[in-house]
TILO-461746 format. One record per residue (C-alpha): residue in one letter; x, y, z. Coordinates in pm, whole numbers, plus 50000, padded with zeros to 5 digits. Layout:
<atoms>
aXYZ;...
</atoms>
This chain:
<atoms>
x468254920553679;x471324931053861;x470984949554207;x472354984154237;x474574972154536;x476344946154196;x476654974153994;x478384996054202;x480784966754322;x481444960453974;x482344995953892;x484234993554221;x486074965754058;x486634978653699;x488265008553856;x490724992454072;x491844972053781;x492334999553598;x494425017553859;x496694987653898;x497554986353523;x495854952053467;x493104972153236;x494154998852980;x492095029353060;x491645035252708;x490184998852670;x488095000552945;x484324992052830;x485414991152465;x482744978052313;x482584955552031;x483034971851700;x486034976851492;x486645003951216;x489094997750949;x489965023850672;x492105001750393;x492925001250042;x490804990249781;x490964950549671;x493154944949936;x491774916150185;x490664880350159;x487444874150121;x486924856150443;x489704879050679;x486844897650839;x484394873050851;x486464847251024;x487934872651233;x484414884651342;x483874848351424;x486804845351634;x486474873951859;x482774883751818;x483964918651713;x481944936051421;x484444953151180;x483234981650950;x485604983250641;x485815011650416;x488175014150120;x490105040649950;x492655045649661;x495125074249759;x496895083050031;x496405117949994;x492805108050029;x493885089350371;x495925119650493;x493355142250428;x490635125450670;x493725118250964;x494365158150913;x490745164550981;x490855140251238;x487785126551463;x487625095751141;x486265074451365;x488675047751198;x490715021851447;x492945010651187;x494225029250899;x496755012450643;x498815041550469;x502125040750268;x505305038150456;x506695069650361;x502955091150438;x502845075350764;x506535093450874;x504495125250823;x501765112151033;x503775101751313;x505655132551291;x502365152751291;x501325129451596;x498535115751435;x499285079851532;x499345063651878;x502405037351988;x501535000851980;x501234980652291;x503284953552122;x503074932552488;x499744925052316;x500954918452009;x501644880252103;x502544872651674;x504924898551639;x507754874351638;x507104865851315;x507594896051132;x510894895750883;x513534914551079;x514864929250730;x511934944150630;x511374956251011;x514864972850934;x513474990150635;x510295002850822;x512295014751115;x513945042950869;x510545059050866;x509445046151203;x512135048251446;x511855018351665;x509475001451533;x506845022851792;x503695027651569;x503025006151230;x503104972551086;x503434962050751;x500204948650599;x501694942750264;x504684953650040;x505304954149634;x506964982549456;x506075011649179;x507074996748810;x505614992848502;x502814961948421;x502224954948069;x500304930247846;x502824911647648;x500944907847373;x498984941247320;x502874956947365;x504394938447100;x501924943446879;x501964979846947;x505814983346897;x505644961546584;x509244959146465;x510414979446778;x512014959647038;x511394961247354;x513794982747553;x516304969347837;x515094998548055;x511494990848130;x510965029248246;x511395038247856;x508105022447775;x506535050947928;x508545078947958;x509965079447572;x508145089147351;x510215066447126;x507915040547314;x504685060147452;x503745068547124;x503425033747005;x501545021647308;x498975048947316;x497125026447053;x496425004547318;x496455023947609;x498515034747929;x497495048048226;x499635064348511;x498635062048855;x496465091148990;x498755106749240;x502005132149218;x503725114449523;x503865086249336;x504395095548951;x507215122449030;x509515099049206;x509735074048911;x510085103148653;x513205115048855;x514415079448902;x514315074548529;x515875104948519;x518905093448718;x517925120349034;x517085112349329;x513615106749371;x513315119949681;x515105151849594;x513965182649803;x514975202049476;x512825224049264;x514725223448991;x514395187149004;x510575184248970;x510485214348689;x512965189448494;x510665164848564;x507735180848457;x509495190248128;x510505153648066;x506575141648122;x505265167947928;x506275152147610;x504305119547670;x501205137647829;x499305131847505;x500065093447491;x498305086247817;x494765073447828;x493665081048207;x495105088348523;x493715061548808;x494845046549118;x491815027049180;x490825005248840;x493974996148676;x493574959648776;x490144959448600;x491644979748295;x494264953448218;x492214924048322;x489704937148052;x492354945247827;x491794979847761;x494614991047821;x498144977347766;x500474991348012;x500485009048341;x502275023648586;x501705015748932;x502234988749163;x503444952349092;x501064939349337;x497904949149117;x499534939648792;x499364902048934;x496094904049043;x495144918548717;x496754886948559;x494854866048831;x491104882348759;x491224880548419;x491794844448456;x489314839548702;x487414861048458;x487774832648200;x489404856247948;x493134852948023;x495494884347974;x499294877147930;x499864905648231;x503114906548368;x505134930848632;x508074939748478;x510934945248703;x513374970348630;x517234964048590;x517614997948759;x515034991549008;x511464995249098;x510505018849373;x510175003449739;x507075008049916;x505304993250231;x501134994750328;x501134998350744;x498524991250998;x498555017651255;x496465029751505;x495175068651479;x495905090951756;x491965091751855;x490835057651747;x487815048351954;x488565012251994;x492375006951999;x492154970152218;x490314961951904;x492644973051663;x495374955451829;x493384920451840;x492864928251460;x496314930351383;x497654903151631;x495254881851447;x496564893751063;x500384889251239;x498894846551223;x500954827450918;x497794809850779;x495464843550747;x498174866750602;x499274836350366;x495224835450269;x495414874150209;x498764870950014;x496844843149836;x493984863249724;x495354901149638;x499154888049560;x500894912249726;x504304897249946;x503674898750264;x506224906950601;x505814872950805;x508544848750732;x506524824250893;x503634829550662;x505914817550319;x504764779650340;x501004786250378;x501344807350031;x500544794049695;x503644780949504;x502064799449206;x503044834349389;x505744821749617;x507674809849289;x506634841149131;x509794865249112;x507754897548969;x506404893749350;x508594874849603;x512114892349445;x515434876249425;x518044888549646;x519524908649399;x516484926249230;x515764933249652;x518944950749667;x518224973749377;x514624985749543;x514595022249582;x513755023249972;x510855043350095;x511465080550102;x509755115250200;x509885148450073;x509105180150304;x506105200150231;x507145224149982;x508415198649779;x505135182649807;x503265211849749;x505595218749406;x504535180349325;x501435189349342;x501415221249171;x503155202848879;x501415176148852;x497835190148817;x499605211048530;x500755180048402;x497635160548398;x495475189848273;x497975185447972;x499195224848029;
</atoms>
């Protein structure tokens, strides 16, 4: 049992350190535990564990499958989360709306081995590289089951813009016999409409999202469901035949219904025009209880071998050049995933809207799903 006169020296102690700098005050007595708010099917199995192992921190994990569903709880605030992994262009609003807190990258002893152009690309929504990291990136397109398609378009062939497949109806009206499904979200359905429509998708313009609206209105009635979260179990099963969303899950689809011992021909198309650009971030919320853990966490990630594993196991690319030779040649030869130069160059980068455009996307879009 320690004597009073030990505990007070120690507190002595802890204080002075803290004073001279050598112990963040917000660290100080951290005990522990680690929080982490993430996407759904988006880890390898044996991250946490081994990561628990390593530092003797226990992590909590909790999943979601929207960002709006993210944003709502960092709004709110007091999550209780330490890390939170949103969407590139949703964390520019929450670093504008100070939700975030800067990263202590003198801690951050891996961060060398982050790709500089993809740093490049994050820095347009995070000036100076202050407050995220890229967990994972992919891209919105459209993932289809060879097979089911082309038996569903019969004599039709398919078209040399892979938007068509779901926004004509030349198209959606054939695949409806097998299914499609559109991701459950206006921030991410609008911006593909409007990209198919040659607009910006980005646009800040009404007018734009009313033309929009008209376009999708047409092929309301040939979609099956709207969802974010089970797309990768729909095609896997093979109840549906095409999707839009996000490469990433369109692989792993491919990759669990092989594990699953009843192979799908699933493949992410990838669009002449190109897909739409995104990035998942690690960052750090503005009242995170244990923020030294949160940076250990993502030093640890920021390690070639684990993010190679987690690459390995959700097939998503990944931001750490020196992470490529740890990943299976499988998905590092697999261009749908790890682009070519050139399909790179097409990507639609990141973007944001302001909030009355959002708040017309949203408007739209519940008329739109409702089928109004």
């Amino acid at each position: 049992m320690k004597s009073p006169f030990k505990k007070r020296l120690a507190g002595v102690l802890a204080a002075v350190m803290v004073s001279a700098g050598l112990v963040s005050t917000a660290w100080a007595g951290e005990e522990k535990v680690l929080n982490i708010y993430n996407w759904s099917d988006y880890i390898a199995p044996d991250t946490i564990k081994n990561f628990e192992k390593e530092t003797g921190i226990k992590v909590r994990y909790d999943v979601f499958d929207s960002n709006e569903i993210l944003h709502a709880k960092l709004i709110a605030k007091k999550t209780g989360y330490d890390i939170v992994v949103p969407s590139s262009n949703w964390a520019k609003l929450q670093i504008e709306g100070g939700l975030f807190q800067k990263l202590d990258k003198s801690k951050l002893t891996n961060y060398g081995n982050l790709d500089t152009g993809l740093l490049k690309q994050l820095a347009k929504v995070d000036p100076g590289n202050q407050y995220l990291i890229d967990w994972m990136w992919s891209y919105n397109t459209v993932g289809i089951n060879v097979d089911k398609v082309k038996k569903a378009l019969g004599t039709t062939p398919m078209p040399d813009n892979v938007w068509e497949l779901i926004f004509n109806p030349k198209y959606a009206d054939k695949l409806k016999t097998c299914g499609i499904t559109f991701l459950d979200t206006a921030a991410d359905v609008f911006p593909a409409a409007l990209h198919y429509m040659g607009k910006d998708p980005y646009s800040n313009n009404a007018a734009d999202y009313t033309a929009a609206y008209d376009m999708m209105k047409k092929i309301r009635p040939d979609i099956k469901r709207f969802n974010s979260g089970g797309q990768i179990d729909a095609l896997a099963s093979g109840s549906i035949c095409a999707a839009y969303g996000w490469a990433g899950d369109f692989n792993l689809a491919r990759k669990k219904s092989i594990e699953n011992k009843s192979p799908q021909n699933i493949v992410a198309l990838v669009p002449k025009n190109g897909g739409l650009m995104f990035m998942d971030t690690m960052a750090i919320p503005a009242d995170a209880p244990h923020p030294g853990n949160a940076l250990k966490f993502m030093n640890y990630v920021l390690q070639p071998k684990v993010v190679a594993e987690i690459t390995n196991t959700v097939t998503y690319a990944n931001p750490n050049r020196a992470a490529t030779p740890f990943v299976d040649a499988e998905i590092r030869n697999n261009k749908s995933i790890f682009l070519s130069d050139e399909d790179i160059a097409k990507l639609v980068a990141p973007g944001t809207v302001n909030n009355d455009t959002r708040r017309t996307m949203t408007r739209l879009f519940t008329r739109f799903k409702s089928g109004l």
